[in-house]
C-alpha positions as CSV (number, residue, x, y, z in Angstrom):
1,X,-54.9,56.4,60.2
2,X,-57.6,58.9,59.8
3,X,-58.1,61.4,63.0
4,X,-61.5,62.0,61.6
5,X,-62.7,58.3,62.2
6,X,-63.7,58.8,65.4
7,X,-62.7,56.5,68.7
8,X,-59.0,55.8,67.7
9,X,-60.2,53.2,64.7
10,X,-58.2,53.1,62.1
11,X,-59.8,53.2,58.8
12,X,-58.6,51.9,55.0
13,X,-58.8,54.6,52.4
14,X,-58.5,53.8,48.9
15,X,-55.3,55.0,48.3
16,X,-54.3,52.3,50.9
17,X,-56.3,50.0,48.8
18,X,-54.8,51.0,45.3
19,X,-51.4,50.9,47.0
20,X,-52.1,47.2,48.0
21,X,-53.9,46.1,44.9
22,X,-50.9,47.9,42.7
23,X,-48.1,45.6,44.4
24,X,-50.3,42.6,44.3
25,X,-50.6,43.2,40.4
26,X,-47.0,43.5,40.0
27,X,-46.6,40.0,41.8
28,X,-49.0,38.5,39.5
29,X,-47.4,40.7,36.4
30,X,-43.7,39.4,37.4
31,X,-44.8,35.8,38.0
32,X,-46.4,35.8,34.5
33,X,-43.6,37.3,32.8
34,X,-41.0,35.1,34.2
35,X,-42.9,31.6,33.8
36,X,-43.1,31.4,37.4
37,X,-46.5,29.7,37.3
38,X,-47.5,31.2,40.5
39,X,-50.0,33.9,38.8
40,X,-53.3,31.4,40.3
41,X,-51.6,30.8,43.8
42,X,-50.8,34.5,44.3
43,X,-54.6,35.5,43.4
44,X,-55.7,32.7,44.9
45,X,-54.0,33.3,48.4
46,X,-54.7,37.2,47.8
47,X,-58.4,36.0,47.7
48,X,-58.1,34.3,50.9
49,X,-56.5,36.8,53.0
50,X,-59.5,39.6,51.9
51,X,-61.9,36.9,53.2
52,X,-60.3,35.6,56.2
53,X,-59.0,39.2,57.1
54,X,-62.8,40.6,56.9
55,X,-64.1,37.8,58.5
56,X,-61.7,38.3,61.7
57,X,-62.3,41.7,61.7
58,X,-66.1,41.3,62.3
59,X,-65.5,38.8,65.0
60,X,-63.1,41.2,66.6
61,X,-65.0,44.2,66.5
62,X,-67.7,42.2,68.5
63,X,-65.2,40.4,71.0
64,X,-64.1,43.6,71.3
65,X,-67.3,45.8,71.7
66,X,-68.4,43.7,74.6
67,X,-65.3,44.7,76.2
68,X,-65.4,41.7,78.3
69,X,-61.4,41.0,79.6
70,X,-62.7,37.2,79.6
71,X,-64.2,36.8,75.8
72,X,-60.9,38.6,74.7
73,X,-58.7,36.3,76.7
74,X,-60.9,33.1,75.5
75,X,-60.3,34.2,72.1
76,X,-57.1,35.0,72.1
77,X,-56.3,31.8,73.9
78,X,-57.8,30.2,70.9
79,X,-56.2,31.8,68.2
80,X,-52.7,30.9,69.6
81,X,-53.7,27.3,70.0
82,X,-54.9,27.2,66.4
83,X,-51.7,28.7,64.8
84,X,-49.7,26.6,66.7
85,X,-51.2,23.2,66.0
86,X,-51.5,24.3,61.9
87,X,-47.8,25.1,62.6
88,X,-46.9,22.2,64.7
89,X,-49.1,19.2,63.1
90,X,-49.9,20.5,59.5
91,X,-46.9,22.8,57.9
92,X,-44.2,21.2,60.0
93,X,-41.8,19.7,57.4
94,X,-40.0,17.6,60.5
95,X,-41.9,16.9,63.1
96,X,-40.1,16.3,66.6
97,X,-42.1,15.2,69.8
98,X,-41.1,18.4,71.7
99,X,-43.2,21.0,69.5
100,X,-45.9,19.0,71.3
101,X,-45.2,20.4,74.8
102,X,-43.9,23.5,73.6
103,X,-47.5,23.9,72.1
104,X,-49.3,23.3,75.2
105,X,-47.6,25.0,77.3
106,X,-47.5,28.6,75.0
107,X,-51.4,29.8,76.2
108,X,-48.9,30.2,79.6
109,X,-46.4,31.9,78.3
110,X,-48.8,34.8,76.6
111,X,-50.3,35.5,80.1
């Protein structure tokens, strides 16, 4: 965390960057070496996560910038029902009726 940033916002420097992008190469390094055949899903997935990541950051700093307790709430409330119905519905290898209850009653239980 830079001091200098200003506000208590963290900022990314590119040593953070090179750090991240150096482990990320070794991945993709190992999994070629190896004949894991995972070299495409890990840069694939790495792809992703810079999208995603940046995408939820700029809806965040504006949810945030409002400073609005509902649009915070709202949003949160969202993003919990989303992750549990991709984990409930969609990764779930068994699927048991009581994940359904369980997910609608967790917006509850993060109040």
């Amino acid at each position: 965390m830079d001091p200098s940033a200003g506000e208590g916002q963290p900022t990314v420097s590119v040593f953070n960057v090179t750090i991240a992008f150096s482990l990320l190469a070794l991945d993709v390094a190992f999994s070629s070496y190896f004949n894991l055949e995972m070299t495409s899903d890990l840069l694939v997935a790495a792809g992703r996560c810079v999208v995603q990541l940046s995408l939820l950051g700029f809806v965040l700093d504006k949810v945030f910038s409002t400073q609005s307790p509902i649009a915070v709430v709202a949003l949160g409330t969202a993003m919990l029902l989303l992750g549990a119905n991709e984990v409930t519905f969609t990764r779930a290898k068994r699927r048991t009726h009581k994940l359904v209850s369980i997910r609608q009653d967790s917006p509850l239980s993060s109040l």
